[in-house]
PyMOL Python script that loads the backbone (N, CA, C, O; Angstrom):
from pymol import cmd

cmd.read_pdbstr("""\
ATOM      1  N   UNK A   1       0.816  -1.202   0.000  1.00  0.00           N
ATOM      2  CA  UNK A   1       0.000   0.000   0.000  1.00  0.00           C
ATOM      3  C   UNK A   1       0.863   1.272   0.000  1.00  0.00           C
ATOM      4  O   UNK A   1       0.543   2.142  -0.810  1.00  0.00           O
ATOM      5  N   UNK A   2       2.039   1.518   0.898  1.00  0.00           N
ATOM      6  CA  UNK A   2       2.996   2.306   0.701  1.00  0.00           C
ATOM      7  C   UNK A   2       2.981   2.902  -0.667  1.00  0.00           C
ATOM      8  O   UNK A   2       2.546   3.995  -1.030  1.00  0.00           O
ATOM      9  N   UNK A   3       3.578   1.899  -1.378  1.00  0.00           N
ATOM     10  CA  UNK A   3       3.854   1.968  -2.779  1.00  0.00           C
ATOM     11  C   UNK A   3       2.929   2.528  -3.779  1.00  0.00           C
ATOM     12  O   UNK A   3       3.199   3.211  -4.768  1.00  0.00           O
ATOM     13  N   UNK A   4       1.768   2.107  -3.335  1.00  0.00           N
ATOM     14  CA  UNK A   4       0.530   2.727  -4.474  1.00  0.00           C
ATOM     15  C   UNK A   4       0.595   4.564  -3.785  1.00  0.00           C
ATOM     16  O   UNK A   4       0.672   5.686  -4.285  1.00  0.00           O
ATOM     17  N   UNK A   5       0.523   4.085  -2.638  1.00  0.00           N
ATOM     18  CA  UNK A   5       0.140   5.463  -2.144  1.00  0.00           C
ATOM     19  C   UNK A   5       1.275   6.620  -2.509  1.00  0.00           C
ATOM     20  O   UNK A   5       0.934   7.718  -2.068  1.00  0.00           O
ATOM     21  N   UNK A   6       2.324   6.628  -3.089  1.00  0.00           N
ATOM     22  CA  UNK A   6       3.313   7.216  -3.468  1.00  0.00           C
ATOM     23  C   UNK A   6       3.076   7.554  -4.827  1.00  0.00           C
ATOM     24  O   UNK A   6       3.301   8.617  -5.406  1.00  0.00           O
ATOM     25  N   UNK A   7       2.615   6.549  -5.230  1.00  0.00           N
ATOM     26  CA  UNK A   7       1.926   6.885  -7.184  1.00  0.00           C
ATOM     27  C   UNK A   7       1.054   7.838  -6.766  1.00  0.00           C
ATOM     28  O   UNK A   7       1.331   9.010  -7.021  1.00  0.00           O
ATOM     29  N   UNK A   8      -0.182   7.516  -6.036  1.00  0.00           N
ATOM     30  CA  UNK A   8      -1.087   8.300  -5.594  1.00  0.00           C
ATOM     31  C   UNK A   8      -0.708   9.920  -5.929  1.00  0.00           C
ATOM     32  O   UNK A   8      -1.033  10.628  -6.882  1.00  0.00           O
ATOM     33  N   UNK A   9       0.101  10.193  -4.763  1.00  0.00           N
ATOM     34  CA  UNK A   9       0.403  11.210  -4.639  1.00  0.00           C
ATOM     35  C   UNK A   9       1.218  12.100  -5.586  1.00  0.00           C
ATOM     36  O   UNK A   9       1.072  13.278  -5.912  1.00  0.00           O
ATOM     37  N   UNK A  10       2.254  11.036  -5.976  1.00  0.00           N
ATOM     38  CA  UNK A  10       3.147  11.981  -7.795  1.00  0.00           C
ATOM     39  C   UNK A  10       2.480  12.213  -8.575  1.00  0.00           C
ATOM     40  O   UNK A  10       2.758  13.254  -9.170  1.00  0.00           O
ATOM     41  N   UNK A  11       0.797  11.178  -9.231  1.00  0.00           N
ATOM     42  CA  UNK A  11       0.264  12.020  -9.726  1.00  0.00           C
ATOM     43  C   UNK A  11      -0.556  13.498  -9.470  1.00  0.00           C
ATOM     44  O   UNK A  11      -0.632  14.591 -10.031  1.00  0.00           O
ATOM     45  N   UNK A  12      -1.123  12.822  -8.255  1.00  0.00           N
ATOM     46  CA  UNK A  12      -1.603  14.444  -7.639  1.00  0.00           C
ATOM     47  C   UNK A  12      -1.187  15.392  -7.695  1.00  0.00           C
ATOM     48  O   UNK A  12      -1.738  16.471  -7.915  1.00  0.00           O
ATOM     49  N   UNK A  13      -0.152  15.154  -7.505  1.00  0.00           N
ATOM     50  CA  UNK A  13       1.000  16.720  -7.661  1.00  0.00           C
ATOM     51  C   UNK A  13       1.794  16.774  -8.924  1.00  0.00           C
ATOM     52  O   UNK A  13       2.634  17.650  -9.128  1.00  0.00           O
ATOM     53  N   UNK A  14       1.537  15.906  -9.693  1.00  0.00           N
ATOM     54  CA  UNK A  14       1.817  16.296 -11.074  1.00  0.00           C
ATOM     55  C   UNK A  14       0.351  16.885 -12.155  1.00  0.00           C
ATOM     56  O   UNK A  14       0.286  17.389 -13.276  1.00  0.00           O
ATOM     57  N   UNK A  15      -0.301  16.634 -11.486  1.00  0.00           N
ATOM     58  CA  UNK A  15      -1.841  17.379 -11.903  1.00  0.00           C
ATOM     59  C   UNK A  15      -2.047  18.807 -11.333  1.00  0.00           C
ATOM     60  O   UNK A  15      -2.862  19.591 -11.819  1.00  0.00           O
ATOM     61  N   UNK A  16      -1.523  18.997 -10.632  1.00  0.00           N
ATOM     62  CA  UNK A  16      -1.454  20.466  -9.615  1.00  0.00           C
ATOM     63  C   UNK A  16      -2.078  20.188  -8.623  1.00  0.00           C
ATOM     64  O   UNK A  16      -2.209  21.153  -7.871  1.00  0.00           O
ATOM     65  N   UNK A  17      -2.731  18.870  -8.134  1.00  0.00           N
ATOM     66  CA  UNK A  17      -3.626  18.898  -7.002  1.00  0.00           C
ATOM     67  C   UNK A  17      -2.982  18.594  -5.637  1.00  0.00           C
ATOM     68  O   UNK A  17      -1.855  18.103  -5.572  1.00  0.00           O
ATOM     69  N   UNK A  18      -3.555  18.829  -4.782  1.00  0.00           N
ATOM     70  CA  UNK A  18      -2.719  18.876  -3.325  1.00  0.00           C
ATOM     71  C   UNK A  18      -2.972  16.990  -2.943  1.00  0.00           C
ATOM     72  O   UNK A  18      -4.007  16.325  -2.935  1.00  0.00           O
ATOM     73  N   UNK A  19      -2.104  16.756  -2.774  1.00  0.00           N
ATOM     74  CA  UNK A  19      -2.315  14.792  -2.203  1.00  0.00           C
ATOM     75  C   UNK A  19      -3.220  14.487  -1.163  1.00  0.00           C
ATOM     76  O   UNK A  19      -4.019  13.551  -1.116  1.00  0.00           O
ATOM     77  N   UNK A  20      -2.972  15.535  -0.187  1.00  0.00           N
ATOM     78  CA  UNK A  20      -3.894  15.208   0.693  1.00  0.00           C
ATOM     79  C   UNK A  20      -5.325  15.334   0.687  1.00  0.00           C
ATOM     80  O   UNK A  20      -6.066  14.923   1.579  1.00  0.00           O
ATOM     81  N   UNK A  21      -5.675  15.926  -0.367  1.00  0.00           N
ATOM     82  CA  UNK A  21      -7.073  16.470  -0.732  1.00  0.00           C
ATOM     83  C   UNK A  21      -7.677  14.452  -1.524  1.00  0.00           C
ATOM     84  O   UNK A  21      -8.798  13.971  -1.686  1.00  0.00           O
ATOM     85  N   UNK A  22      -6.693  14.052  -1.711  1.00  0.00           N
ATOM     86  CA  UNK A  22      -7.396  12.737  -2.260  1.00  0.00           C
ATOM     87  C   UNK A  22      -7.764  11.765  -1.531  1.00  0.00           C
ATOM     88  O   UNK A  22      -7.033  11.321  -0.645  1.00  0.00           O
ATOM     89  N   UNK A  23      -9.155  11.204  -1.835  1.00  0.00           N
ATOM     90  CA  UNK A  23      -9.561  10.242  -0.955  1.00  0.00           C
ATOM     91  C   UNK A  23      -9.084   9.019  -1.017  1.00  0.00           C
ATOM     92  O   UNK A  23      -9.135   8.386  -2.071  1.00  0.00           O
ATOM     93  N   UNK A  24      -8.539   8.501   0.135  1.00  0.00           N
ATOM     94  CA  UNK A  24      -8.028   7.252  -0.246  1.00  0.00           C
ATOM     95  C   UNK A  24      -9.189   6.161   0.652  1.00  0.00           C
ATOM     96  O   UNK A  24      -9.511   6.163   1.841  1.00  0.00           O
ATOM     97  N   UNK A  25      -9.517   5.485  -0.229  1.00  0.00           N
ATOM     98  CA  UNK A  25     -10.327   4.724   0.165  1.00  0.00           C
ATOM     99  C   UNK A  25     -10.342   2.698  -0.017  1.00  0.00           C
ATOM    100  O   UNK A  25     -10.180   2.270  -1.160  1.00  0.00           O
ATOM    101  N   UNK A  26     -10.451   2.118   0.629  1.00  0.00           N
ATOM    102  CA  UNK A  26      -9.999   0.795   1.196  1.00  0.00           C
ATOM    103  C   UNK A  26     -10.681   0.107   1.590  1.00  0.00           C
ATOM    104  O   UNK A  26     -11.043   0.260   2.757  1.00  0.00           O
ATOM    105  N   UNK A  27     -11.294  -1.221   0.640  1.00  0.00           N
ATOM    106  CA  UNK A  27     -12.281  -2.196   0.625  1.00  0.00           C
ATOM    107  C   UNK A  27     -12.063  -3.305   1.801  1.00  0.00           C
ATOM    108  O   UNK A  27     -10.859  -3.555   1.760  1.00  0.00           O
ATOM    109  N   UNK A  28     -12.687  -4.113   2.866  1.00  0.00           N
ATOM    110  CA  UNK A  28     -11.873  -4.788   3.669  1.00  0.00           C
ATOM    111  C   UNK A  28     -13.210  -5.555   4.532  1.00  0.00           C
ATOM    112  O   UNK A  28     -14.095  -4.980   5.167  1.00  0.00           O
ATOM    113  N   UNK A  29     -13.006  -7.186   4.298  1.00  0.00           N
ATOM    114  CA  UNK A  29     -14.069  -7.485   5.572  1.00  0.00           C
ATOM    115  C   UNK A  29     -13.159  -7.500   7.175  1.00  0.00           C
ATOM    116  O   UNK A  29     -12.022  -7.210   7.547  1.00  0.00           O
ATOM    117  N   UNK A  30     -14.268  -7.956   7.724  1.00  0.00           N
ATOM    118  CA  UNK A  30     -13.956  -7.906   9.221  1.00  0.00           C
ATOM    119  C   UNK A  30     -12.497  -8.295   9.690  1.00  0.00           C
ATOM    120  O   UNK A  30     -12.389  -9.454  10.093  1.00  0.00           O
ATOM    121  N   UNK A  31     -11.528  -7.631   9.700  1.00  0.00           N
ATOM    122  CA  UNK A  31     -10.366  -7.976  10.510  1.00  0.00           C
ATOM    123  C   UNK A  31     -10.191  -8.636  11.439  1.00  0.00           C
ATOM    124  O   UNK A  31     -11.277  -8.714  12.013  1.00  0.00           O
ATOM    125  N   UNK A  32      -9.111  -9.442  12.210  1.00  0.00           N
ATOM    126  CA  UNK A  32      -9.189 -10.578  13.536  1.00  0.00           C
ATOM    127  C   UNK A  32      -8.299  -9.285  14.008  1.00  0.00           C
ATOM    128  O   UNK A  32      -7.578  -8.402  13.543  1.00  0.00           O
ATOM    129  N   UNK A  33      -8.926  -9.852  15.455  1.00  0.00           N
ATOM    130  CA  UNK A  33      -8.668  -8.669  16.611  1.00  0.00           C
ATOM    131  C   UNK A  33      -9.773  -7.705  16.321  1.00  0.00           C
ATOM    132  O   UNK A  33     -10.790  -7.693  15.629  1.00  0.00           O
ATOM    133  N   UNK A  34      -8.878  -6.553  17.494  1.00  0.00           N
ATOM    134  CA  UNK A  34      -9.897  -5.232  17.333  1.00  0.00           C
ATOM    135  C   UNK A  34     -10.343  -4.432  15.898  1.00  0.00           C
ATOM    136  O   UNK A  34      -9.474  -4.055  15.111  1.00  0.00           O
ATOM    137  N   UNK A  35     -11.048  -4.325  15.776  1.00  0.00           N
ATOM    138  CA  UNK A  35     -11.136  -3.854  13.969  1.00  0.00           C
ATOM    139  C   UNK A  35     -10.737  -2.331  14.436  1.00  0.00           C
ATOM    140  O   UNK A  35      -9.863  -1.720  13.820  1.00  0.00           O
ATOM    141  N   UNK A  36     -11.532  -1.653  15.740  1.00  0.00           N
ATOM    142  CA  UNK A  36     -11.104   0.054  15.535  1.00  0.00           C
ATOM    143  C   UNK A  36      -9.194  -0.071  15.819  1.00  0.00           C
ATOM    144  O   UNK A  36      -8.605   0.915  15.375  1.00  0.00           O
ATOM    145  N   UNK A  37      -8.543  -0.831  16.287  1.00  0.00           N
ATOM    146  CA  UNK A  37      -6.995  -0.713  16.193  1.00  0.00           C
ATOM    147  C   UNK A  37      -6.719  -1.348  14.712  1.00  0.00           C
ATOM    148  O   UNK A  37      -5.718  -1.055  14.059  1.00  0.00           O
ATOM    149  N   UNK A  38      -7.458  -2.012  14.383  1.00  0.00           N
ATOM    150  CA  UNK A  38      -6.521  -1.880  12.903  1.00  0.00           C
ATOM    151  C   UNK A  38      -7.093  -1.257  11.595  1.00  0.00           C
ATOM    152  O   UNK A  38      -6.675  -1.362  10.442  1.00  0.00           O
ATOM    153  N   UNK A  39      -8.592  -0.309  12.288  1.00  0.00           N
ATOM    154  CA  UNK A  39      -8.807   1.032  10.915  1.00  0.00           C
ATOM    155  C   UNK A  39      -8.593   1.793  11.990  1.00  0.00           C
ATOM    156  O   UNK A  39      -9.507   2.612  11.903  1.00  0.00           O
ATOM    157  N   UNK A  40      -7.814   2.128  13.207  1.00  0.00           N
ATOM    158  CA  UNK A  40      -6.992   3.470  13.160  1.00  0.00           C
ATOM    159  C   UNK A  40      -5.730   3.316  12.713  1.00  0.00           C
ATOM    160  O   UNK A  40      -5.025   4.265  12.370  1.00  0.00           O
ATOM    161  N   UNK A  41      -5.278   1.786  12.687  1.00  0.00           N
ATOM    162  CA  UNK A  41      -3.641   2.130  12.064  1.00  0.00           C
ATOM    163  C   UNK A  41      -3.536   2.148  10.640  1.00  0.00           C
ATOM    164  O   UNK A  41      -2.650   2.569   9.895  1.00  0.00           O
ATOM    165  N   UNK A  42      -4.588   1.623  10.436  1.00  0.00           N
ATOM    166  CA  UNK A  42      -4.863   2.195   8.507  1.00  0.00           C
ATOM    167  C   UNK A  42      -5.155   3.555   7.746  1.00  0.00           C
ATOM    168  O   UNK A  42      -4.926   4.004   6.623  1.00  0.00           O
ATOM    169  N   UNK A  43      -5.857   4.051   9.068  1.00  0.00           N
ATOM    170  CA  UNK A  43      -6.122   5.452   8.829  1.00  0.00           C
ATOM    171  C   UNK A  43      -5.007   6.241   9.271  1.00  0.00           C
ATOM    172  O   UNK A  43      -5.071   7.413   8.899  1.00  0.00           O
ATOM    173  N   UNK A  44      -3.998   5.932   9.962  1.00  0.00           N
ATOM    174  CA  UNK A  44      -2.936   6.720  10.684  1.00  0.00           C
ATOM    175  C   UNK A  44      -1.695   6.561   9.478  1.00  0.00           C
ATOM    176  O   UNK A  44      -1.447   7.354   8.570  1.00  0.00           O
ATOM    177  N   UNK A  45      -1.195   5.610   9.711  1.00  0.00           N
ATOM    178  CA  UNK A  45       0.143   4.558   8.942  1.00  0.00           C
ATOM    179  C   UNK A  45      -0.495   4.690   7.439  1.00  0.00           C
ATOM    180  O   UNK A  45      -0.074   5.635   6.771  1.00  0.00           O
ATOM    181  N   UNK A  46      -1.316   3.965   6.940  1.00  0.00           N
ATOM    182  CA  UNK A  46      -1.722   4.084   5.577  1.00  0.00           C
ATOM    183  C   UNK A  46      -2.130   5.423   4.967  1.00  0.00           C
ATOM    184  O   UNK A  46      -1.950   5.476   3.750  1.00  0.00           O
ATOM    185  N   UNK A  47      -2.624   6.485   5.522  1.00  0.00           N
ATOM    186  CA  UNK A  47      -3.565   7.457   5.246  1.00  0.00           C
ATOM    187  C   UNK A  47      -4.971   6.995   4.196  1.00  0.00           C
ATOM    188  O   UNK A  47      -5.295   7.414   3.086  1.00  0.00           O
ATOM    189  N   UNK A  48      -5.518   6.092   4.980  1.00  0.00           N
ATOM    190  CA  UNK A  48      -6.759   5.530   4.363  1.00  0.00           C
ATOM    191  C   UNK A  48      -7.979   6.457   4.999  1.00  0.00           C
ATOM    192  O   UNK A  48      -8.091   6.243   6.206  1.00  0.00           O
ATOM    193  N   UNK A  49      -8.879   7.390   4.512  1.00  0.00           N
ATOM    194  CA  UNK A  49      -9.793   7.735   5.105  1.00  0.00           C
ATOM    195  C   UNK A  49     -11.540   7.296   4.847  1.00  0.00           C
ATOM    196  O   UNK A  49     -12.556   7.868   5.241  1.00  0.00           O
ATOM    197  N   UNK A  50     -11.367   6.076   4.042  1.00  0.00           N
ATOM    198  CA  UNK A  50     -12.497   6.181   3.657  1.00  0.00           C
ATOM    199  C   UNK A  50     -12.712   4.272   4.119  1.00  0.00           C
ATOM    200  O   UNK A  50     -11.755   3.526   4.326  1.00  0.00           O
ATOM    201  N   UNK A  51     -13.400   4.075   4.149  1.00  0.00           N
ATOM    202  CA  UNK A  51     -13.647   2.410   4.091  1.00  0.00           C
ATOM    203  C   UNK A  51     -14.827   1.682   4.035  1.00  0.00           C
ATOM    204  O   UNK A  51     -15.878   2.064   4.549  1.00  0.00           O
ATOM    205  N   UNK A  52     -14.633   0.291   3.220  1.00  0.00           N
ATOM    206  CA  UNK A  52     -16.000   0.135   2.686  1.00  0.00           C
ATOM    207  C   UNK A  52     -15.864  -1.108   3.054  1.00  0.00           C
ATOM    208  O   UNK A  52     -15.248  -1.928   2.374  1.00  0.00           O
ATOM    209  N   UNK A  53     -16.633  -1.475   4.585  1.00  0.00           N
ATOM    210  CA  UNK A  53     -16.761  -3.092   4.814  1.00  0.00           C
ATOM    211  C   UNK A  53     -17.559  -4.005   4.191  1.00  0.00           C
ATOM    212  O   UNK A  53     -18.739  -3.704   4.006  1.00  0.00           O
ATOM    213  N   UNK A  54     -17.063  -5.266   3.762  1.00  0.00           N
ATOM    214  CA  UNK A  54     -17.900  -6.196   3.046  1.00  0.00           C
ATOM    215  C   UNK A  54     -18.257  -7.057   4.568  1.00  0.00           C
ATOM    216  O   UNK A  54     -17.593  -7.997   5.006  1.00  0.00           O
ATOM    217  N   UNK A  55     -19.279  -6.552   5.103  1.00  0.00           N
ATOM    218  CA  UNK A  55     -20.043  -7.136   5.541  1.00  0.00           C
ATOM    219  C   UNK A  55     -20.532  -8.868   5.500  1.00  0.00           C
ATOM    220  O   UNK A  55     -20.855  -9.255   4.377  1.00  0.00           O
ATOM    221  N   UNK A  56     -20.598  -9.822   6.531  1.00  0.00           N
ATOM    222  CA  UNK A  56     -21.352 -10.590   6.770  1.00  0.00           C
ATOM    223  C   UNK A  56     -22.764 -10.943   6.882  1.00  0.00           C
ATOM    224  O   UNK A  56     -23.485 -11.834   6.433  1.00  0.00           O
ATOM    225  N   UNK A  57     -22.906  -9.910   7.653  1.00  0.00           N
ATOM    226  CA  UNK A  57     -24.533  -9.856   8.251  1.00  0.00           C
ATOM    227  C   UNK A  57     -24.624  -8.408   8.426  1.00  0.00           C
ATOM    228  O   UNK A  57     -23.719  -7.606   8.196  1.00  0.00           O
ATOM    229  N   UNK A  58     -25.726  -8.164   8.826  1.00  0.00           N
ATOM    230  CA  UNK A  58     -26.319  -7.034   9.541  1.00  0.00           C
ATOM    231  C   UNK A  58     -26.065  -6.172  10.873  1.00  0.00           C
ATOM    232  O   UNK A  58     -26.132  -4.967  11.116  1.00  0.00           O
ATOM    233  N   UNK A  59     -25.682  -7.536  11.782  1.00  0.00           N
ATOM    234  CA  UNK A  59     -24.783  -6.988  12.690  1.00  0.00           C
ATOM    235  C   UNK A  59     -23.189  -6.725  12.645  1.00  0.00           C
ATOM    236  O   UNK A  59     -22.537  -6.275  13.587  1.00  0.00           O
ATOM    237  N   UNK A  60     -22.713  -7.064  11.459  1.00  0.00           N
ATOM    238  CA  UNK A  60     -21.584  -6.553  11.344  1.00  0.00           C
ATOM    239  C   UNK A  60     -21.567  -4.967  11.141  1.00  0.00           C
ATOM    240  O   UNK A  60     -20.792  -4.260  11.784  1.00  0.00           O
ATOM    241  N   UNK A  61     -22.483  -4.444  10.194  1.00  0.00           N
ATOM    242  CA  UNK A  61     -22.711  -3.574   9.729  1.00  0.00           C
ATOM    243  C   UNK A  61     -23.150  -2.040  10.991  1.00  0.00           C
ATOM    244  O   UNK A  61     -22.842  -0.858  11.145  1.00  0.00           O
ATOM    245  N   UNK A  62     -24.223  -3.320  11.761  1.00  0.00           N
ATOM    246  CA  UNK A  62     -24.582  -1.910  13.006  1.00  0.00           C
ATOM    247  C   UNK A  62     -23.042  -1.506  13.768  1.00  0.00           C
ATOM    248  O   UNK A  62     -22.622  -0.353  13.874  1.00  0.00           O
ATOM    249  N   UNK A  63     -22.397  -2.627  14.213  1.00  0.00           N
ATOM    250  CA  UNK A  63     -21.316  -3.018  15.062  1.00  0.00           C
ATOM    251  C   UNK A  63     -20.244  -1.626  14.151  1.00  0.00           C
ATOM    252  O   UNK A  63     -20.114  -0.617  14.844  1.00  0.00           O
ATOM    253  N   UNK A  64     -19.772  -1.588  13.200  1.00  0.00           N
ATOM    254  CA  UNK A  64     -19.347  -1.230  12.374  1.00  0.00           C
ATOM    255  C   UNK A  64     -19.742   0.655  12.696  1.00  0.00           C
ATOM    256  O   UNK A  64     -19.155   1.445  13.435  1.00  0.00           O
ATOM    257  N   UNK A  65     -20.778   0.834  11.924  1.00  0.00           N
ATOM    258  CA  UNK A  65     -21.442   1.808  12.101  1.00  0.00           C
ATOM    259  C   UNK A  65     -21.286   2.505  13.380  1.00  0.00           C
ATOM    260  O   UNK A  65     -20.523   3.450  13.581  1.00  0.00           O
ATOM    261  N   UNK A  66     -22.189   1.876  14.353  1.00  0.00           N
ATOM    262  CA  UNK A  66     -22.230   2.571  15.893  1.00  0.00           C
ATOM    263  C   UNK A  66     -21.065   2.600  16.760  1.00  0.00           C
ATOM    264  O   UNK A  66     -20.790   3.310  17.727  1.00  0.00           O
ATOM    265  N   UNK A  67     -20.223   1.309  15.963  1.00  0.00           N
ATOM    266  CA  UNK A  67     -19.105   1.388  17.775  1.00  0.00           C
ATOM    267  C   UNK A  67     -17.618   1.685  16.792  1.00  0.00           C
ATOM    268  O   UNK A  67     -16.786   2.532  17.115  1.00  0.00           O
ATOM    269  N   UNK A  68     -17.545   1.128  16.012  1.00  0.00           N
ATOM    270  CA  UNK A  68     -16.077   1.405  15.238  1.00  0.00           C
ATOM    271  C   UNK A  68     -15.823   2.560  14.581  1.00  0.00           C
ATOM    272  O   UNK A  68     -14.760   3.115  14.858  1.00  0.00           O
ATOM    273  N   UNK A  69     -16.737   3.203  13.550  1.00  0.00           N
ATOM    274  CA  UNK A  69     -16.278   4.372  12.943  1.00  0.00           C
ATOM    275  C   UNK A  69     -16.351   5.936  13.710  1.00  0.00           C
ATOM    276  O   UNK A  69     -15.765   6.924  13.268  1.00  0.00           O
ATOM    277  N   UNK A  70     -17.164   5.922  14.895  1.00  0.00           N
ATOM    278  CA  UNK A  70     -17.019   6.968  15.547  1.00  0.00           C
ATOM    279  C   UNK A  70     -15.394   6.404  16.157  1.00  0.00           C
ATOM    280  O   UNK A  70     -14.434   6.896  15.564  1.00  0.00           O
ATOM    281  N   UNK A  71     -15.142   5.596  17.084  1.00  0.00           N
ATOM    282  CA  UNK A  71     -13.694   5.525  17.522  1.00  0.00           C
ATOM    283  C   UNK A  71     -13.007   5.573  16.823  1.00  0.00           C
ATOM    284  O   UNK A  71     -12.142   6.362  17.204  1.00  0.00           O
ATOM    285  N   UNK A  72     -12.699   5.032  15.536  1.00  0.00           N
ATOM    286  CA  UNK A  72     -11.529   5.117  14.843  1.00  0.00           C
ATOM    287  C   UNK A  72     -11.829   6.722  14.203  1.00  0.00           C
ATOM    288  O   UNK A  72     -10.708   6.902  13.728  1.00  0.00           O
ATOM    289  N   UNK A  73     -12.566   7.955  13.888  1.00  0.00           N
ATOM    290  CA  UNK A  73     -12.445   9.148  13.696  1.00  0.00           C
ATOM    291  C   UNK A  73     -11.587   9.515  14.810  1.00  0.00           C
ATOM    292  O   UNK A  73     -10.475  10.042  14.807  1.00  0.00           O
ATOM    293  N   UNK A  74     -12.557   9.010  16.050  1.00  0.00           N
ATOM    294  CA  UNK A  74     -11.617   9.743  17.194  1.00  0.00           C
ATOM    295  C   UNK A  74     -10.111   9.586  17.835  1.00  0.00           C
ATOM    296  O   UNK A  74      -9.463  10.498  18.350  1.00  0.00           O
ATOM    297  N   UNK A  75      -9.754   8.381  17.701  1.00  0.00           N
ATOM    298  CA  UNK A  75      -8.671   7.902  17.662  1.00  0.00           C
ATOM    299  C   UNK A  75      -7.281   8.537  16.073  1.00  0.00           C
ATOM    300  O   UNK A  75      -6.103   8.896  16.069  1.00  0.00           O
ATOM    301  N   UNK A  76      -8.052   8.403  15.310  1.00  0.00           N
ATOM    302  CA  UNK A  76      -7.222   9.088  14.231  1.00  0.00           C
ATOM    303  C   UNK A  76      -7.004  10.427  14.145  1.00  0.00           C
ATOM    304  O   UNK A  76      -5.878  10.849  13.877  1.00  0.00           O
ATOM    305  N   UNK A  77      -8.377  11.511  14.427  1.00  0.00           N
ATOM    306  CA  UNK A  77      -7.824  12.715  14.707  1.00  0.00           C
ATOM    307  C   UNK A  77      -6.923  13.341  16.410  1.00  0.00           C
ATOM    308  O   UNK A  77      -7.031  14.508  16.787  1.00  0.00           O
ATOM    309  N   UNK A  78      -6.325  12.558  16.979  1.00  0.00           N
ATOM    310  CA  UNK A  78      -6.216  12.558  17.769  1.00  0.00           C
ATOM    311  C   UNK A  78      -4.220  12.185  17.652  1.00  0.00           C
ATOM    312  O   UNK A  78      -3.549  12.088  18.679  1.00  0.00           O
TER     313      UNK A  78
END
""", "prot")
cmd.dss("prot")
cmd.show_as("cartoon", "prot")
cmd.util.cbc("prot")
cmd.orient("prot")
């Protein structure tokens, strides 16, 4: 990911656009372990801000929603 994310950015700034203005965004089902420690270190370490869980069920999705993406905002701007 490093690596893409470096293309990422040479083109950005070979377009005139600022890198950080680009969304980087990152497809991913449920991680083992804590999922908010490993989408804040994706969002921290990677600069991933966007993420799109492939879901199991429904309760992955609330779980997801209500308890992980508020912590990992808060944890990342932080």
């Amino acid at each position: 990911m490093p690596e893409a994310q470096a293309r990422v950015d040479e083109a950005a700034a070979s377009a005139g656009r600022d890198p950080e203005s680009v969304r980087r965004a990152y497809n991913f089902g449920p991680p083992e372990g804590s999922w908010t420690e490993t989408l804040t270190a994706w969002a921290i370490e990677l600069r991933v801000d966007t993420f799109v869980l492939w879901a199991k069920d429904e309760a992955q999705v609330e779980h997801f929603a209500a308890e992980v993406v508020p912590a990992v905002r808060e944890a990342a701007a932080g």
